[in-house]
N, C-alpha and C positions, 0 to 999 in steps of 0.2 A: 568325334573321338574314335567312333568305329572307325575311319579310313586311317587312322596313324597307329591300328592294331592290327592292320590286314599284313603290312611286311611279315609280321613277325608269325601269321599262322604256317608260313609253308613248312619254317625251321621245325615246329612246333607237332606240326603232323609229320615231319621226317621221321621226329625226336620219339615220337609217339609208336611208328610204325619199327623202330629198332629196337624201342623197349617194350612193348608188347609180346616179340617174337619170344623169347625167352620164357615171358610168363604162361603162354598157349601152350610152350613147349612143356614147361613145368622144370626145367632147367636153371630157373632163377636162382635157384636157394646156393646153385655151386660156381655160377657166375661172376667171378668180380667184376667185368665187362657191366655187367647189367648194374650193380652198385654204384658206379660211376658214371652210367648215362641217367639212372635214378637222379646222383648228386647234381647233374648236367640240368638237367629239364628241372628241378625245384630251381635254380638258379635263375633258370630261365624266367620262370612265373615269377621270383621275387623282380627281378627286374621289368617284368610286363606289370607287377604289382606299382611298383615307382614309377613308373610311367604313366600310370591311371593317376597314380596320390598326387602327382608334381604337374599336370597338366589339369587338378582338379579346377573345373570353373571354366577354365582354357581361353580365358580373355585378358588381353593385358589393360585393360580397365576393373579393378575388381568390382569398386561399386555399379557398373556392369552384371558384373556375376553375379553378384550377392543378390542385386533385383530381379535378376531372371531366376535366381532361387525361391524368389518370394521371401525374402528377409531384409529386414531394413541394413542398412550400410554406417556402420559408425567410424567414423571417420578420427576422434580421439581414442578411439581404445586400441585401434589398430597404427596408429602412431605410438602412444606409451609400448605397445609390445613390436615395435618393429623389428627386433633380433629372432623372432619366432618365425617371421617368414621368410627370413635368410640361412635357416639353418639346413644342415642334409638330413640331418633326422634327431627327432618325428617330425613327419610333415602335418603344417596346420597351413591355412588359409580361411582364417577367420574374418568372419562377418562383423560378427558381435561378440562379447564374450558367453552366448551360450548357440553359437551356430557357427560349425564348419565346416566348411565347402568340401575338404579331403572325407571319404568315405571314412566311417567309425573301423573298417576293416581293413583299410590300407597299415597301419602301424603295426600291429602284430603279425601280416603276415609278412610284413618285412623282417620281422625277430623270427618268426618259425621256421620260416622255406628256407634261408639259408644257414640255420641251425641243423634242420634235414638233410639238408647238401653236406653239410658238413660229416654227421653222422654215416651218413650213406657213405659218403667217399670214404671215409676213414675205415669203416668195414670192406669197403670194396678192396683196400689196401691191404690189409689186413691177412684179407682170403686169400690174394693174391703172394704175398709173403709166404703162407702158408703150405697155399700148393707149392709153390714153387721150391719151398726145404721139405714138404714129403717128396719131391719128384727124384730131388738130390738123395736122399737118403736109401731107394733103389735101388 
């Protein structure tokens, strides 16, 4: 799973090395530029976060997975619930019904990071809006 996270560090430390600049500077606070690359990089993570939750187990044998997790594999409960593992979200990949393969922290940070991205852009717009009718008013 570590080699299908390795594409995505180079963006990640670009992402990192452009929003950083502003914060050292102490420039942030009047940046929309930086609000938006803030919304940029949470987006980022949520999406490296779906890619960790949907690749959980990473075998297309589950009962495979489920035994190299050390859980037995029930094979009728994951039939009665088959809609759950075709859905986009939340993601499950259940074992049993008290064991699942997707990390307990894949699901909310799929609802936070791009709730942050949201916020952040929204302010980044915002500020921008802003300067730009004090610049007019000049």
């Amino acid at each position: 799973m570590t080699l299908l996270l390795l594409p995505l560090l180079l963006p990640v430390l670009t992402g990192l090395w452009f929003w950083s600049r502003p914060l050292l500077r102490g420039t942030w606070r009047r940046d929309p530029a930086w609000y938006v690359w803030t919304g940029a990089l949470l987006l980022l993570g949520a999406g490296a976060a779906y890619l960790v939750g949907s690749l959980a187990g990473a075998s297309l044998d589950p009962e495979e997975a489920c035994h190299r997790a050390g859980q037995p594999y029930d094979r009728e409960y994951r039939r009665a619930n088959f809609d759950e593992y075709t859905r986009w979200f939340p993601l499950h990949d259940r074992c049993h019904a008290d064991y699942d393969l997707v990390p307990a922290w894949v699901n909310p940070t799929l609802v936070a990071l791009p709730a942050g991205a949201l916020v952040s852009v929204g302010y980044g717009v915002g500020l921008g809006v802003v300067r730009r009718g004090a610049s007019r008013c000049r």
